[in-house]
N, CA, C and O atoms as a CHARMM CRD file, in Angstrom:
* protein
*
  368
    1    1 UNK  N    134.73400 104.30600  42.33600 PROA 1      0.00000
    2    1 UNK  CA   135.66000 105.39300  42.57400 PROA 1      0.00000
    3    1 UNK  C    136.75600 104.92500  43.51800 PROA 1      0.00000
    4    1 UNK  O    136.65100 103.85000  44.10800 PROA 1      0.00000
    5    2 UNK  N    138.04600 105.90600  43.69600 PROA 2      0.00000
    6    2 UNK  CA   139.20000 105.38100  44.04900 PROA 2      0.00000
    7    2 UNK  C    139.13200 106.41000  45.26400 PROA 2      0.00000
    8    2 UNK  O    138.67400 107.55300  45.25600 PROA 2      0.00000
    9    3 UNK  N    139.63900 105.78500  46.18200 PROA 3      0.00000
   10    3 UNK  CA   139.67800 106.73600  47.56600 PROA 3      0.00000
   11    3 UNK  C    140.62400 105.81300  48.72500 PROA 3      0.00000
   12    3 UNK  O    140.61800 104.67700  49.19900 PROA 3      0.00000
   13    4 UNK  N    141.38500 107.02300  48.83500 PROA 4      0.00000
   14    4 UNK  CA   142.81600 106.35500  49.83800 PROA 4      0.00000
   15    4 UNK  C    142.42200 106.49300  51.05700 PROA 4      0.00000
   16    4 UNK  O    141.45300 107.24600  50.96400 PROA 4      0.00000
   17    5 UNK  N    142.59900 106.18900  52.33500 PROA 5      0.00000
   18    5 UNK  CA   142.10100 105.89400  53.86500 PROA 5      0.00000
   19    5 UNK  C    143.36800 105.68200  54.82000 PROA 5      0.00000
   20    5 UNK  O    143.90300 104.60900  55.10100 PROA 5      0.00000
   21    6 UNK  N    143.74000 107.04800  55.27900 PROA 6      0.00000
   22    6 UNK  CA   145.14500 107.12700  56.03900 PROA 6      0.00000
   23    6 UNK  C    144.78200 107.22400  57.35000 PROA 6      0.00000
   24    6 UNK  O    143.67400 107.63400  57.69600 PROA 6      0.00000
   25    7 UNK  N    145.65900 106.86500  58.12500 PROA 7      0.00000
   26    7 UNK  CA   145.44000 106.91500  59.34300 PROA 7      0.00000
   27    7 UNK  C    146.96100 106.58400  60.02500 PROA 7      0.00000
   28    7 UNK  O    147.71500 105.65000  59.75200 PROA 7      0.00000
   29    8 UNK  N    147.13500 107.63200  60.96600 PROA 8      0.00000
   30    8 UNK  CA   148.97400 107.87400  61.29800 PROA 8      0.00000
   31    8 UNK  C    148.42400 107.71900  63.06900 PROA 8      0.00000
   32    8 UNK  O    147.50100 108.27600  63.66300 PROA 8      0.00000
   33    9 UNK  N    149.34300 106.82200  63.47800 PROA 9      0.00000
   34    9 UNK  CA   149.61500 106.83800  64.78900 PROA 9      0.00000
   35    9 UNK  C    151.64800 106.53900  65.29300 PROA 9      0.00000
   36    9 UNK  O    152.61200 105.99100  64.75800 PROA 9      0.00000
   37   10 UNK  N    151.36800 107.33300  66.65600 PROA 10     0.00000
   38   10 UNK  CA   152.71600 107.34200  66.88000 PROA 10     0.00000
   39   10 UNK  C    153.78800 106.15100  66.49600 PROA 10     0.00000
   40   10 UNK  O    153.76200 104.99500  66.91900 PROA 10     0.00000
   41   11 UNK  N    154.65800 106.68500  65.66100 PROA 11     0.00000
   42   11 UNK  CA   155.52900 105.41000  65.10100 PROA 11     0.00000
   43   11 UNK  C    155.39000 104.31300  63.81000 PROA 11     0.00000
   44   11 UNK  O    156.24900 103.49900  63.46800 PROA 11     0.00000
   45   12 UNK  N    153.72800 104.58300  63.04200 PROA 12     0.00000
   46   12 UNK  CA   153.53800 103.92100  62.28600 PROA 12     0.00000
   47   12 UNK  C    152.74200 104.76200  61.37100 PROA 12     0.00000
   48   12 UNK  O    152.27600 105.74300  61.95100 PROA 12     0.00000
   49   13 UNK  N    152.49700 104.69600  60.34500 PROA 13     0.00000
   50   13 UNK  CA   151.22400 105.32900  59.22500 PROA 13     0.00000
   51   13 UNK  C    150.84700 104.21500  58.47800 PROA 13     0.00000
   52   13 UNK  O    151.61400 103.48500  57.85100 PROA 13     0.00000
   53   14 UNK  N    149.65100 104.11400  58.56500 PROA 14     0.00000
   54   14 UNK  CA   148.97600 102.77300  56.96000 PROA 14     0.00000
   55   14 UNK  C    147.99400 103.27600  56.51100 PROA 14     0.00000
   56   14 UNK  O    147.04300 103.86600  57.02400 PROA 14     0.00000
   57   15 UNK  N    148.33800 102.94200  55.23400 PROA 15     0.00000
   58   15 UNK  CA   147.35500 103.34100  54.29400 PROA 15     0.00000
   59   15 UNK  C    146.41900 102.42000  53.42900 PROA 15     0.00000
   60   15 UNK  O    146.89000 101.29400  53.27000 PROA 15     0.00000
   61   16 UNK  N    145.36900 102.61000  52.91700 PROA 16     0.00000
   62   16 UNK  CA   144.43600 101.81900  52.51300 PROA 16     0.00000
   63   16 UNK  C    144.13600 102.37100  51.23700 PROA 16     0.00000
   64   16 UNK  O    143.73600 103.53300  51.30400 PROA 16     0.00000
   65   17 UNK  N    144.21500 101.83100  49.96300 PROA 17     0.00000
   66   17 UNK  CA   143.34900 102.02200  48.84200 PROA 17     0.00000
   67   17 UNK  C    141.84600 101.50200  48.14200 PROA 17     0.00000
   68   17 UNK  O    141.72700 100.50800  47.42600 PROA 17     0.00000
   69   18 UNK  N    140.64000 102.52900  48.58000 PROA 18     0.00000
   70   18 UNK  CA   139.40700 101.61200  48.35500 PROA 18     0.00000
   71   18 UNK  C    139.12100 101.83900  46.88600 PROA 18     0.00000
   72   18 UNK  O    139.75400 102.66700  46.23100 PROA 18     0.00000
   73   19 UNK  N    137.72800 100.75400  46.15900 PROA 19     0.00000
   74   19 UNK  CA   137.41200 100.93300  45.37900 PROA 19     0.00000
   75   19 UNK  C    135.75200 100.99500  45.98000 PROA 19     0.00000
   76   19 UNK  O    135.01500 100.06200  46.29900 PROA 19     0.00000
   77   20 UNK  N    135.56800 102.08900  45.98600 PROA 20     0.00000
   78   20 UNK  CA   133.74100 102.76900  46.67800 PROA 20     0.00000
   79   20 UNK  C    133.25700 102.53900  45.46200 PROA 20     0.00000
   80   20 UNK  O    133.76200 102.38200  44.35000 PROA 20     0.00000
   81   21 UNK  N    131.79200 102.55600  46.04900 PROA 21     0.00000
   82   21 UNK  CA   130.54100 102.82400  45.15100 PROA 21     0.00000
   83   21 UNK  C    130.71400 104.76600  44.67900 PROA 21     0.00000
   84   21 UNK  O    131.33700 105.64200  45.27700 PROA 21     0.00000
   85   22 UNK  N    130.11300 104.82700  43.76100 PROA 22     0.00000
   86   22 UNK  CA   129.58700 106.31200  43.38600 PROA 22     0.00000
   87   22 UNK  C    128.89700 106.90200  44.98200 PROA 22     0.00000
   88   22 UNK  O    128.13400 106.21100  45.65700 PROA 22     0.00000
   89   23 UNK  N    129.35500 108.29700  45.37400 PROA 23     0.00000
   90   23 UNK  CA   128.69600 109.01100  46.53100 PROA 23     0.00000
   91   23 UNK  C    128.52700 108.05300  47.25600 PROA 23     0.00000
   92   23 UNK  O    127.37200 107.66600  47.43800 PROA 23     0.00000
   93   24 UNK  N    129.61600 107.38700  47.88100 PROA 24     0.00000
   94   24 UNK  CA   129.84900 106.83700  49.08600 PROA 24     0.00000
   95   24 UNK  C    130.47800 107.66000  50.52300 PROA 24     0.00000
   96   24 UNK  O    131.59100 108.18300  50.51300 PROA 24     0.00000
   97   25 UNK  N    129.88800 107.66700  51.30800 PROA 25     0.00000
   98   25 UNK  CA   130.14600 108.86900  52.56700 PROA 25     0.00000
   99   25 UNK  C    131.51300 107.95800  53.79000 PROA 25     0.00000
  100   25 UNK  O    131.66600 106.77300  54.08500 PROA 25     0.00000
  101   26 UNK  N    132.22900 109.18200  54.18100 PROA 26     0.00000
  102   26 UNK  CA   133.20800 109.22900  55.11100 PROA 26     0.00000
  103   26 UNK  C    133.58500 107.73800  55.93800 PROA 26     0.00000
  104   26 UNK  O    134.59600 107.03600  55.97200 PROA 26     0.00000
  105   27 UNK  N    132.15200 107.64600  56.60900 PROA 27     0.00000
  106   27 UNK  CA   132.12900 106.77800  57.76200 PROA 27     0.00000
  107   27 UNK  C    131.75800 105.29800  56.92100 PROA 27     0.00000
  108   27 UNK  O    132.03900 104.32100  57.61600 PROA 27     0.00000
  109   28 UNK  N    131.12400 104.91300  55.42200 PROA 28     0.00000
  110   28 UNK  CA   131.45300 103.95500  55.21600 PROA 28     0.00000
  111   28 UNK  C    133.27200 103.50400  55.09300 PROA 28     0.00000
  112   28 UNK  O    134.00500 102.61800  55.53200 PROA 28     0.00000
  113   29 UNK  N    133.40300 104.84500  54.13200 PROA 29     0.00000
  114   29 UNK  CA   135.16200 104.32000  53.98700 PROA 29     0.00000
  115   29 UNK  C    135.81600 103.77200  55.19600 PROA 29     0.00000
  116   29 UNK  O    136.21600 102.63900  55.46400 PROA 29     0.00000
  117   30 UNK  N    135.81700 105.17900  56.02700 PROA 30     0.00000
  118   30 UNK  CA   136.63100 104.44400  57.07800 PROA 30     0.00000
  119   30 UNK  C    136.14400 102.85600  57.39600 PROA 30     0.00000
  120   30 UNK  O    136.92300 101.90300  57.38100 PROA 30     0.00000
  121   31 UNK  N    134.65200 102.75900  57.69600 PROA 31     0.00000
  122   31 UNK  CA   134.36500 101.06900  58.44700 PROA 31     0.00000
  123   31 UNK  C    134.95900 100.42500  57.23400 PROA 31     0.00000
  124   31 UNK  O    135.28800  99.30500  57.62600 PROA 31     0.00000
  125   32 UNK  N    135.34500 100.56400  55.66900 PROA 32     0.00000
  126   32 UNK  CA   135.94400  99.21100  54.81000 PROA 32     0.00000
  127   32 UNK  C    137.32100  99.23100  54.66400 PROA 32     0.00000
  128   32 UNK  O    137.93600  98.50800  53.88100 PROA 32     0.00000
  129   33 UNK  N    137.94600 100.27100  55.61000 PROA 33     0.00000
  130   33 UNK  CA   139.28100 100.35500  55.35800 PROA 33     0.00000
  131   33 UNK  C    139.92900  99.49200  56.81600 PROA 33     0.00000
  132   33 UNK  O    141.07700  99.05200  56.88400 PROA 33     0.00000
  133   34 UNK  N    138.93600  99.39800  57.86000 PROA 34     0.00000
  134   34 UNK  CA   139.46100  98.69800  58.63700 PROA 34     0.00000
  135   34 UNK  C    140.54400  99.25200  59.89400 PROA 34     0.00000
  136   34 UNK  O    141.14000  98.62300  60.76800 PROA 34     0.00000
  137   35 UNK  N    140.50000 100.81800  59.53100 PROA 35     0.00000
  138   35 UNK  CA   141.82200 101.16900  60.05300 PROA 35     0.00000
  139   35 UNK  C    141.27200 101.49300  61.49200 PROA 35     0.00000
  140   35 UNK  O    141.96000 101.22400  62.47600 PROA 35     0.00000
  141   36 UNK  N    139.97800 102.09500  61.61800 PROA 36     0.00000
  142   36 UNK  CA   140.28400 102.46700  62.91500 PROA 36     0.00000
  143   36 UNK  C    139.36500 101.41000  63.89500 PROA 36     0.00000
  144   36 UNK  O    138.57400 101.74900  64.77600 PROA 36     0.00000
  145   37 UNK  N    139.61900 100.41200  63.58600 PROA 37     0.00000
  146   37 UNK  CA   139.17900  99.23700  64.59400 PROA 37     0.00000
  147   37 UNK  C    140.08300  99.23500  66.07300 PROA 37     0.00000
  148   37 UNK  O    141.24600  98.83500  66.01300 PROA 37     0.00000
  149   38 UNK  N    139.64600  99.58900  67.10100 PROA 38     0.00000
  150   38 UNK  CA   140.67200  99.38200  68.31600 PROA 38     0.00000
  151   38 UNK  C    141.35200 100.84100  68.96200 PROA 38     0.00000
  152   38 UNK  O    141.84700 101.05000  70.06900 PROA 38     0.00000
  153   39 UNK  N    141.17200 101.67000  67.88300 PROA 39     0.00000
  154   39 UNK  CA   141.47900 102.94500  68.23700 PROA 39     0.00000
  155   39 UNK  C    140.89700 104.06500  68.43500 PROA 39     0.00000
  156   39 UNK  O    140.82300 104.66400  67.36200 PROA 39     0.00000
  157   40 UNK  N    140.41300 104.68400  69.34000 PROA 40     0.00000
  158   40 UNK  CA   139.20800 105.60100  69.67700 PROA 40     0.00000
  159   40 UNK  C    139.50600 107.02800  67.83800 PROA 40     0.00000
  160   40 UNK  O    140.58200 107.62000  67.75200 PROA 40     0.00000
  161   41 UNK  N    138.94200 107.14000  67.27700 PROA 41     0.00000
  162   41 UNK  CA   139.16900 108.43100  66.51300 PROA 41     0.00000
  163   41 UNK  C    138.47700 109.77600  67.08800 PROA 41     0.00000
  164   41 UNK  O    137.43600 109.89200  67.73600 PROA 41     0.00000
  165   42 UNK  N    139.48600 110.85500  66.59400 PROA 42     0.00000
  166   42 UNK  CA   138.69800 111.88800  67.20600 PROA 42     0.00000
  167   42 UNK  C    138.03700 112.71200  66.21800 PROA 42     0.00000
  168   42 UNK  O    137.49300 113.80000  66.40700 PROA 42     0.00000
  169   43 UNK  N    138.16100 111.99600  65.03500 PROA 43     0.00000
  170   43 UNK  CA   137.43300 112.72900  63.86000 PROA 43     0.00000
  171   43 UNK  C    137.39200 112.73300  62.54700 PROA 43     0.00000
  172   43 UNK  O    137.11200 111.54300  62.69000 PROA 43     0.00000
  173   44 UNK  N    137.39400 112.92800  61.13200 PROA 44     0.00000
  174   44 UNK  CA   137.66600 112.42200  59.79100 PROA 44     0.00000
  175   44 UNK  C    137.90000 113.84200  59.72800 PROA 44     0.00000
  176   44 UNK  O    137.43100 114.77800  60.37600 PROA 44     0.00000
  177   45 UNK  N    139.07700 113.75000  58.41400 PROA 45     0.00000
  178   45 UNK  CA   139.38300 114.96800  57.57300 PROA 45     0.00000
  179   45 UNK  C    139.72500 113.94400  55.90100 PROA 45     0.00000
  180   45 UNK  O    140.11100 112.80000  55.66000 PROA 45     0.00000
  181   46 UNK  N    139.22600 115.41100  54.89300 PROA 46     0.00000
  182   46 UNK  CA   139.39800 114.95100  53.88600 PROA 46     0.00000
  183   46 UNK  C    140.56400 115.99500  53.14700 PROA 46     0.00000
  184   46 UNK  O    140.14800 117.11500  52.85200 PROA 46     0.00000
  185   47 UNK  N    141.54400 115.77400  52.93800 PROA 47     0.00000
  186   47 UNK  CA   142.82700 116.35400  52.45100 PROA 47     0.00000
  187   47 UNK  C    143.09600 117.36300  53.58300 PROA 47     0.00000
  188   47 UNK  O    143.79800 118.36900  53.47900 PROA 47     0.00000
  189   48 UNK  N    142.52600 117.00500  54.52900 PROA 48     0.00000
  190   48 UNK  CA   143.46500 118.34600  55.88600 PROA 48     0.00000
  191   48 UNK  C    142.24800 119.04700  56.18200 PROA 48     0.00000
  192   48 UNK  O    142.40400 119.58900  57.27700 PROA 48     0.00000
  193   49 UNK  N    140.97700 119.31600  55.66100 PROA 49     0.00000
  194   49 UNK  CA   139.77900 119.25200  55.96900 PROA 49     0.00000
  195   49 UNK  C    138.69300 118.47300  56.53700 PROA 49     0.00000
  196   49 UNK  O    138.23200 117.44400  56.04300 PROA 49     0.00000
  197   50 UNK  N    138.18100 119.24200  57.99800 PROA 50     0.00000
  198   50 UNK  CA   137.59900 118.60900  58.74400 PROA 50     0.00000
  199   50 UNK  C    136.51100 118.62600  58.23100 PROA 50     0.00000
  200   50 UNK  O    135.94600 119.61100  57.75400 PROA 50     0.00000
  201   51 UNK  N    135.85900 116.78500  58.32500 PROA 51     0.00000
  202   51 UNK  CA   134.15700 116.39900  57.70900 PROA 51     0.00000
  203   51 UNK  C    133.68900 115.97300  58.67900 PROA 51     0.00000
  204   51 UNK  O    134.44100 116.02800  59.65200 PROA 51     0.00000
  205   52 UNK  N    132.43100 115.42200  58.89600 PROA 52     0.00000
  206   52 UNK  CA   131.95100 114.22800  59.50000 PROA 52     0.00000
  207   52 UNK  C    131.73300 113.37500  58.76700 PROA 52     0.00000
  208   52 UNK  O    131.93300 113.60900  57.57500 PROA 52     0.00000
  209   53 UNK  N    131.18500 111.90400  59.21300 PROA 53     0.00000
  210   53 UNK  CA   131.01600 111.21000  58.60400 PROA 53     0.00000
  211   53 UNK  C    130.40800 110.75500  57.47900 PROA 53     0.00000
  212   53 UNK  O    130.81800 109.84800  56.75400 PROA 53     0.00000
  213   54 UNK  N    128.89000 111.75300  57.27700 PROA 54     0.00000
  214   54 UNK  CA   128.16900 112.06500  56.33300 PROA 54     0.00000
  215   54 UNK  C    128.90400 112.62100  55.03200 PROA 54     0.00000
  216   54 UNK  O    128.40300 112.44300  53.92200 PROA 54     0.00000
  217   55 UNK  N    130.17800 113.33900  55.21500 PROA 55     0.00000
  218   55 UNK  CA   130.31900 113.90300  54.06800 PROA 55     0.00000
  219   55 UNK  C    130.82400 112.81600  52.64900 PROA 55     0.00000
  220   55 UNK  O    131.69500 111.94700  52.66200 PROA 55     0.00000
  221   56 UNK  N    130.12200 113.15300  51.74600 PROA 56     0.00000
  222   56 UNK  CA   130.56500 112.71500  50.51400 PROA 56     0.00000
  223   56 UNK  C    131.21600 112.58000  50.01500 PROA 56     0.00000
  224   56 UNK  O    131.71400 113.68800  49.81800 PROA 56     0.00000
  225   57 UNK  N    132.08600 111.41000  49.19800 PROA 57     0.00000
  226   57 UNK  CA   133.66800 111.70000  48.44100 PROA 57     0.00000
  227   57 UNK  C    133.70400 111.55700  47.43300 PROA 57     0.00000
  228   57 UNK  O    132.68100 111.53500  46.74900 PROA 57     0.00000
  229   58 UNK  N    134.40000 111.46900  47.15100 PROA 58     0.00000
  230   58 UNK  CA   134.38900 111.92100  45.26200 PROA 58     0.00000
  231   58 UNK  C    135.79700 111.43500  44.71000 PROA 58     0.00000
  232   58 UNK  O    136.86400 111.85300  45.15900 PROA 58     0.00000
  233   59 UNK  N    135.69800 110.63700  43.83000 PROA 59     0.00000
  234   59 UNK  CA   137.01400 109.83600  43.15800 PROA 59     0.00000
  235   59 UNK  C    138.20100 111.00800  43.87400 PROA 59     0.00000
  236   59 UNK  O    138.15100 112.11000  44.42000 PROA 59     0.00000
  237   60 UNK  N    139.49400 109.76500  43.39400 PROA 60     0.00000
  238   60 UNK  CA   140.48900 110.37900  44.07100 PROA 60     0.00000
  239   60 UNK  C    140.44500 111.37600  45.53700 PROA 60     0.00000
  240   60 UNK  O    141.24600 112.27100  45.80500 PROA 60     0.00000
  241   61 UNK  N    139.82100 111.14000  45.97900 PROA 61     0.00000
  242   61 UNK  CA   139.94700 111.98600  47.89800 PROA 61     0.00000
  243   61 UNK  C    140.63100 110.95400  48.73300 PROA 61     0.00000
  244   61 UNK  O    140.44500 109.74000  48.65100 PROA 61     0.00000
  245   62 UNK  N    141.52900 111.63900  49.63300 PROA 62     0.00000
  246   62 UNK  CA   142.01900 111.44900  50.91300 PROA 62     0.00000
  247   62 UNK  C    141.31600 111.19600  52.42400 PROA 62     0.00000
  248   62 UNK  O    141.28800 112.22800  53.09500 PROA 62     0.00000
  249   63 UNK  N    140.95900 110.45400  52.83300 PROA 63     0.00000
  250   63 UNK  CA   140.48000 110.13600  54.06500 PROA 63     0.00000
  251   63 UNK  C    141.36300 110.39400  55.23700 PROA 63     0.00000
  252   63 UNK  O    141.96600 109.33100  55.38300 PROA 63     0.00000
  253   64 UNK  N    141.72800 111.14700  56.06300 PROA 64     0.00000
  254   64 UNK  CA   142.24300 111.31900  56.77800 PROA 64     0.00000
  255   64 UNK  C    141.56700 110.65300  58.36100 PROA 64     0.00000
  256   64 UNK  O    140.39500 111.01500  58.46500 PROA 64     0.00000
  257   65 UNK  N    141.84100 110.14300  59.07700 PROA 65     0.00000
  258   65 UNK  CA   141.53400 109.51200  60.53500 PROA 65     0.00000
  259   65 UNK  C    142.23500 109.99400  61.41400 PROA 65     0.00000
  260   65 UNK  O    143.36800 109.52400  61.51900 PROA 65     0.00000
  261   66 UNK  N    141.90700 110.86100  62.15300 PROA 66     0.00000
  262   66 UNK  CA   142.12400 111.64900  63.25900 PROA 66     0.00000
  263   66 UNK  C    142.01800 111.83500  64.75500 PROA 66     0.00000
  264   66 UNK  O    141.26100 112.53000  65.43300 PROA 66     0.00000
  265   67 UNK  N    142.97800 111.02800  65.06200 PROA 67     0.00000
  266   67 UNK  CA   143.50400 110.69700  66.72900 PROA 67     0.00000
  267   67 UNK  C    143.49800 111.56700  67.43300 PROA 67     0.00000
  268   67 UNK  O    143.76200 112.65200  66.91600 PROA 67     0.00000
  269   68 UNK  N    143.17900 111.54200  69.05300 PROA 68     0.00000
  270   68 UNK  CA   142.89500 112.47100  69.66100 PROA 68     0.00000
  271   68 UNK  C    144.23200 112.64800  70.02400 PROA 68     0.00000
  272   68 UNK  O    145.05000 111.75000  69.82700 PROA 68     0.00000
  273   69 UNK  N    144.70100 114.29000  70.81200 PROA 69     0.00000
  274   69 UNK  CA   145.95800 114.34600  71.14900 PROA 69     0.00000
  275   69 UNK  C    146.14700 113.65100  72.31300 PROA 69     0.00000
  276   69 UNK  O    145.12400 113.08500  72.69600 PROA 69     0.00000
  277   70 UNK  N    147.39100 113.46000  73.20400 PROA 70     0.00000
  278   70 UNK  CA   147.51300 113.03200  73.70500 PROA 70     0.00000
  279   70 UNK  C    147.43200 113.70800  74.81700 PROA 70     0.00000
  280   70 UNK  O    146.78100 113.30700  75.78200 PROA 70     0.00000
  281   71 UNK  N    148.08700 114.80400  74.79300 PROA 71     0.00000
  282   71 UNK  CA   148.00400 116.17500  75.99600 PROA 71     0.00000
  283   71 UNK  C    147.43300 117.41200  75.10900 PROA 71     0.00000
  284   71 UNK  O    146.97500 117.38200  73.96700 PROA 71     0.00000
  285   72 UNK  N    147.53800 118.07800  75.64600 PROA 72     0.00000
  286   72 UNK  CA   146.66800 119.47200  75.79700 PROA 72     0.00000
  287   72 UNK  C    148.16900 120.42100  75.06200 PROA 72     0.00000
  288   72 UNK  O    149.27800 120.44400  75.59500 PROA 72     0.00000
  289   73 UNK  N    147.90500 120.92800  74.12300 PROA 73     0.00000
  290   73 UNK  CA   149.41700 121.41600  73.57000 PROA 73     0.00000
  291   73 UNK  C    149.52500 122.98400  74.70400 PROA 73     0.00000
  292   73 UNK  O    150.59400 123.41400  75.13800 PROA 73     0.00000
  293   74 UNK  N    148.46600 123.46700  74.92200 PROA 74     0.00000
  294   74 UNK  CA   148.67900 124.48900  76.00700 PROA 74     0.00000
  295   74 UNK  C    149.54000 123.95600  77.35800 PROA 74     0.00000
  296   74 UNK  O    150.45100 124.67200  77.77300 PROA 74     0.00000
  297   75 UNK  N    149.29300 122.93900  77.89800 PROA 75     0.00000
  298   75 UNK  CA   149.36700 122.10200  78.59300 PROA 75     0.00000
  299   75 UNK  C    151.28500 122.00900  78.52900 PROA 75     0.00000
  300   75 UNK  O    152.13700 122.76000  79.00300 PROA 75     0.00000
  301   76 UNK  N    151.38000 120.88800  77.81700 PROA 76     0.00000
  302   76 UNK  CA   152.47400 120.44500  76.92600 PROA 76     0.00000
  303   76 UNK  C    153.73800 121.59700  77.04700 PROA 76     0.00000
  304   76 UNK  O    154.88000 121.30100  77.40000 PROA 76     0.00000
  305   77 UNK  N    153.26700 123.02400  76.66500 PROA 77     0.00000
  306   77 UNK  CA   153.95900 124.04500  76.25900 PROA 77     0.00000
  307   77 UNK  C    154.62600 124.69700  77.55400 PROA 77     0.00000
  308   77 UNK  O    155.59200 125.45900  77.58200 PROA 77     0.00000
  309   78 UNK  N    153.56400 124.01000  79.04800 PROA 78     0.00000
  310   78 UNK  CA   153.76400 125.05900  80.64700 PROA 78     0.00000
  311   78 UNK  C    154.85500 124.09200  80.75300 PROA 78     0.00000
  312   78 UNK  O    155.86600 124.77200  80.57600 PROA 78     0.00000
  313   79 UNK  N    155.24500 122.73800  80.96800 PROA 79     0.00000
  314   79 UNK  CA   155.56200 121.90900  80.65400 PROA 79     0.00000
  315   79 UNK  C    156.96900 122.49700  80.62500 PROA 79     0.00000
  316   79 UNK  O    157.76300 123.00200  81.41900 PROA 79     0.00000
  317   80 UNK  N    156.88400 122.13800  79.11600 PROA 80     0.00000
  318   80 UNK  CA   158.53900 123.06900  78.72900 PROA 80     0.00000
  319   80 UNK  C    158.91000 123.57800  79.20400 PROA 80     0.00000
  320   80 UNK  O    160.07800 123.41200  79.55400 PROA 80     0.00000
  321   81 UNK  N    157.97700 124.85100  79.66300 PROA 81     0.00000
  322   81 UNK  CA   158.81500 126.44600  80.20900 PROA 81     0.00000
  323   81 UNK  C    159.21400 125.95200  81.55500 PROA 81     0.00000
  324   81 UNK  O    160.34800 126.17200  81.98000 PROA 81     0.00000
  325   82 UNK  N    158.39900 125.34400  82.18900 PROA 82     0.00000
  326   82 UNK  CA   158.64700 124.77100  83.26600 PROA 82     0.00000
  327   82 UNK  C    160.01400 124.14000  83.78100 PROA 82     0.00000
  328   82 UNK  O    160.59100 124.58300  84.77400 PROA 82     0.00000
  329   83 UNK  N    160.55100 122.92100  82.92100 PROA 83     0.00000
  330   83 UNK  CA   161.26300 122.53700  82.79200 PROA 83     0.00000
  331   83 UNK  C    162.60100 123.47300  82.40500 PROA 83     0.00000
  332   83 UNK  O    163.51200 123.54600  83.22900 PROA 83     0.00000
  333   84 UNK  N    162.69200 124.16300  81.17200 PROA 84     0.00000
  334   84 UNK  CA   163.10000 125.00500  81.30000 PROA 84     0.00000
  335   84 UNK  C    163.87400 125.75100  81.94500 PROA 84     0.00000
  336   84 UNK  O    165.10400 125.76000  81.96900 PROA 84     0.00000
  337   85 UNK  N    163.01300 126.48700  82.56000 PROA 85     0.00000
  338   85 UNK  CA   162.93200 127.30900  84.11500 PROA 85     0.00000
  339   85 UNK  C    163.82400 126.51300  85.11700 PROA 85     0.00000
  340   85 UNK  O    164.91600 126.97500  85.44700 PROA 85     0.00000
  341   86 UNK  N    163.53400 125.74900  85.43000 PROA 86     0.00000
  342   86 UNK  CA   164.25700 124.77300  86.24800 PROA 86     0.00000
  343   86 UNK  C    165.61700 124.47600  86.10000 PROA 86     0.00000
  344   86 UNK  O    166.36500 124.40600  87.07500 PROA 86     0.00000
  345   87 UNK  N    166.06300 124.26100  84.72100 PROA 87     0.00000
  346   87 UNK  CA   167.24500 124.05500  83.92200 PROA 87     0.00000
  347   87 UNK  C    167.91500 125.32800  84.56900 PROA 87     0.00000
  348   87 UNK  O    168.32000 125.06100  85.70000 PROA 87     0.00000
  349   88 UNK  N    168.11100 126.39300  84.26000 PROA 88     0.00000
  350   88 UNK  CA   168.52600 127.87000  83.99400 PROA 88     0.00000
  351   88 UNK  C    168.73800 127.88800  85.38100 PROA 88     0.00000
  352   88 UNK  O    169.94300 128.04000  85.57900 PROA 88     0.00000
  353   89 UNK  N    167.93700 127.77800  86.71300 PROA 89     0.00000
  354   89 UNK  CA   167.89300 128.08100  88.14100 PROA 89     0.00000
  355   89 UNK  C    169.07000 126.86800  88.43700 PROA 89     0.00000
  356   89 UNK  O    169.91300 127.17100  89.28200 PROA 89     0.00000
  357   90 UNK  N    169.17600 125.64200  87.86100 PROA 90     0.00000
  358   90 UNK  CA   169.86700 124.75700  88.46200 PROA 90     0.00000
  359   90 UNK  C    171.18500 124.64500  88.16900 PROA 90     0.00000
  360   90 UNK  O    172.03600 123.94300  88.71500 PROA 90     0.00000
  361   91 UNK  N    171.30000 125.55000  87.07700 PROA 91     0.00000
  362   91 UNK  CA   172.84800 125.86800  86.63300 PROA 91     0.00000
  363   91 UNK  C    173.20800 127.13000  86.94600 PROA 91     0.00000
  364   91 UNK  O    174.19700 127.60800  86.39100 PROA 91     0.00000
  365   92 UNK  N    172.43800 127.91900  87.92400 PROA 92     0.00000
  366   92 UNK  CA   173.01900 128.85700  88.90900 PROA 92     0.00000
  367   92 UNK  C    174.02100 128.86600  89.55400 PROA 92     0.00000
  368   92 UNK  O    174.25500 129.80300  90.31800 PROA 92     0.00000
């Protein structure tokens, strides 16, 4: 079976095309695709759906490899306003 193995980090995306065994699971793909050697993952998705590694694929599926964020988007967002805020007071 045919199964693609993406994995996007800031500034780059690569992709991998495997040829699996029949009911081959998540976490083999990823270890033959090679991609996430060196990079902590924070998880597998299969077409935008979150799996674990156990889950099963099935010709033609998407492997998705899923990086942790970098900040906290709550976080990220005080941030802005913050900044923001600051902007608006300093052109007082």
């Amino acid at each position: 079976m045919k199964v693609e193995v993406v994995a996007a980090w800031p500034g780059r995306a690569e992709v991998r095309l495997l040829d699996l065994p029949e009911g081959a699971c998540a976490a083999k793909a990823c270890a033959a695709s090679g991609l996430a050697e060196g990079y902590p993952l924070a998880g597998m998705a299969i077409f935008g759906r979150r799996v674990t590694g156990s889950a099963t694929l099935v010709d033609g599926d998407r492997l998705e490899l899923l990086r942790a964020l970098a900040i906290d988007p709550k976080q990220a967002r005080r941030r802005r306003a913050e900044t923001a805020q600051a902007m608006k007071t300093k052109a007082r």
